[in-house]
C-alpha positions in Angstrom: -174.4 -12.7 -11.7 -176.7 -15.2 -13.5 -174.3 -17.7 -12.2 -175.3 -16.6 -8.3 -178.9 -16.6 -9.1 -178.7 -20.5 -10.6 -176.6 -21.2 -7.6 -179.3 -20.0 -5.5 -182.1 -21.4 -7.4 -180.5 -24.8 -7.2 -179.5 -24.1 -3.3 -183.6 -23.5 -2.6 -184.5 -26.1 -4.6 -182.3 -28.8 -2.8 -183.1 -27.3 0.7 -186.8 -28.3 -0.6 -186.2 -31.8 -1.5 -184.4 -32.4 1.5 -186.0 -30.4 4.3 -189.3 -32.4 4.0 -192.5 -30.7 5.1 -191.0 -27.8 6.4 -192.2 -24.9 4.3 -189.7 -22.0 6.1 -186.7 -24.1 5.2 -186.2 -22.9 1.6 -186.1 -19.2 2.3 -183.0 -19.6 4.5 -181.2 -18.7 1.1 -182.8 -15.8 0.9 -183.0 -14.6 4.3 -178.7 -14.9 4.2 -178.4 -12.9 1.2 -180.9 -10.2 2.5 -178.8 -9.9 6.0 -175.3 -9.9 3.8 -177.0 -7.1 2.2 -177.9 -5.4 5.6 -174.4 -5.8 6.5 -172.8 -4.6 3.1 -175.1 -1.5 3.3 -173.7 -0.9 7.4 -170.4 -0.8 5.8 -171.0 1.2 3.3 -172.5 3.8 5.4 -169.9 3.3 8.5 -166.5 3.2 6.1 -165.3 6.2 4.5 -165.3 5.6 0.7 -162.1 4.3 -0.8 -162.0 4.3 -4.4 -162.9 1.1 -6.0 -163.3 -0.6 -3.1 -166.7 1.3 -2.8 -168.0 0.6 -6.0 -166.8 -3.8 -4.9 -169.3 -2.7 -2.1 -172.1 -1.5 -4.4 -171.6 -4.1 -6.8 -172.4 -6.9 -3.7 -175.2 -4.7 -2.5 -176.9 -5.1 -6.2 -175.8 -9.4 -6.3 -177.5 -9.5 -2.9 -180.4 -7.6 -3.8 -181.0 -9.8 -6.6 -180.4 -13.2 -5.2 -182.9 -12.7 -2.7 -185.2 -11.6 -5.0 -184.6 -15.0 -6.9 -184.7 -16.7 -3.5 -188.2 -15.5 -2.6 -189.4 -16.2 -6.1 -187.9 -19.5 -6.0 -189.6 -20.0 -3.0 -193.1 -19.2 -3.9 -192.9 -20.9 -7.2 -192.5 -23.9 -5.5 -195.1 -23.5 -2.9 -197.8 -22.2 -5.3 -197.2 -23.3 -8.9 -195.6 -26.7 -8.5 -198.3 -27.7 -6.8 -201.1 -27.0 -9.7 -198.4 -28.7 -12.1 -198.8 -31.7 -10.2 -202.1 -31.6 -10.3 -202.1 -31.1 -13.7 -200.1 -33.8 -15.0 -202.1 -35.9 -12.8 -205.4 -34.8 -14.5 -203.6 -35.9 -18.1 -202.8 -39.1 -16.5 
């Protein structure tokens, strides 16, 4: 799972760099892995259980759940706090 989340990170990050101006751009990660989570949960609910496939299904739920979660936070650390480093290391400058 921490694999995901660095894959994410770097995903948001990149989208940043390359997207420009365009604030909304970097939460497209996210925003993927929250409606892959709506979806997993609609099949969970929809498809009668199955064993282990079930718990596969509740396994992705959590990796969703938590990549978006890195996603957003990704997100907002780069609008709000890499801003004030900037500003900071050109203060020390």
């Amino acid at each position: 799972m921490a694999a995901a989340c660095i894959v994410v990170i770097a995903i948001t990050y990149l989208i940043h760099k390359l997207s420009g101006g365009k604030k909304y751009a970097k939460y497209i990660p996210a925003i993927i892995f929250m409606l892959m989570g709506i979806y997993t949960v609609y099949i969970i609910r929809t498809n009668p259980g199955e064993g282990f496939g079930d718990i596969i299904k509740a396994l992705f739920l959590f990796v969703c759940f938590v990549c978006f979660i890195i996603g957003i936070g990704t997100g907002l650390c780069i609008d709000f706090i890499l801003p004030k480093i900037k500003k900071l290391k050109k203060k020390i400058v």
